[in-house]
N, C-alpha and C positions, 0 to 999 in steps of 0.2 A: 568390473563385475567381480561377486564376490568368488573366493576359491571352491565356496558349498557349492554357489549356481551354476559353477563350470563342471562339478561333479554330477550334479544331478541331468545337466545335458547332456556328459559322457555317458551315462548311464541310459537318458531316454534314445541317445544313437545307437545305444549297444543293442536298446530293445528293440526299435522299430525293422535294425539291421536283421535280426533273430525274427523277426514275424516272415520278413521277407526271405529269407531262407526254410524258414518252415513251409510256408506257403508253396515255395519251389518246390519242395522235395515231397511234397505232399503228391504236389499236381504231376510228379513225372516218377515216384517209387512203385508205381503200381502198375497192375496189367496192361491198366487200360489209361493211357496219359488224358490231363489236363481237369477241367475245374467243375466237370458235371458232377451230378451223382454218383454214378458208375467209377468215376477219377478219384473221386475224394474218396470215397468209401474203399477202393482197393489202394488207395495212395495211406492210409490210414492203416489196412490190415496189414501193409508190407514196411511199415514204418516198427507196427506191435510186434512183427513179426521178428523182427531182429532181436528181441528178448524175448523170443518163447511164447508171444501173446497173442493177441488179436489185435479187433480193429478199436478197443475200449484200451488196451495199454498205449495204441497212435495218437489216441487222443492227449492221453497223459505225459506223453512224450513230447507231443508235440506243442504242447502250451508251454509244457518246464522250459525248453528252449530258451525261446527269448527271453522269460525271465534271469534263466541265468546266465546269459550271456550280457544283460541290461546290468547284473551283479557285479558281473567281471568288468565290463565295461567303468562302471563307479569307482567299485575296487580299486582298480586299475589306475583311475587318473590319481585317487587320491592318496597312494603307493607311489607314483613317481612325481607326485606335484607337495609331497612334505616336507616340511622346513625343518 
């Protein structure tokens, strides 16, 4: 397998790892735990809330996640996997 293809798998582990930690913190930040409306939606204010926001900054926070951890993840192999 090429050195790109093992980068690019680091990077989709790093993302899928990063949903699933979002999803976590989503479902248990808030008032009210777990995956209803009432969860998401205070799991969301309590996320914006740590920078001063609402439940519209949980949102934006909470997608950034895994992408950047999918980054770090890429980054990553292909920082300790160069010739």
């Amino acid at each position: 397998m090429k050195k790109e293809t093992k980068a690019v798998i680091a990077g989709g582990v790093g993302g899928a790892t990063g949903v699933g930690a979002s999803i976590g913190t989503v479902a248990s930040a808030g008032a009210v735990t777990g995956l209803g409306a009432t969860g998401i939606t205070s799991g969301l204010a309590a996320v914006g809330g740590t920078v001063g926001c609402g439940m519209a900054a949980g949102v934006v926070i909470t997608a950034a996640a895994p992408l950047a951890i999918a980054a770090a993840g890429y980054g990553l192999y292909k920082w300790l996997s160069s010739d």
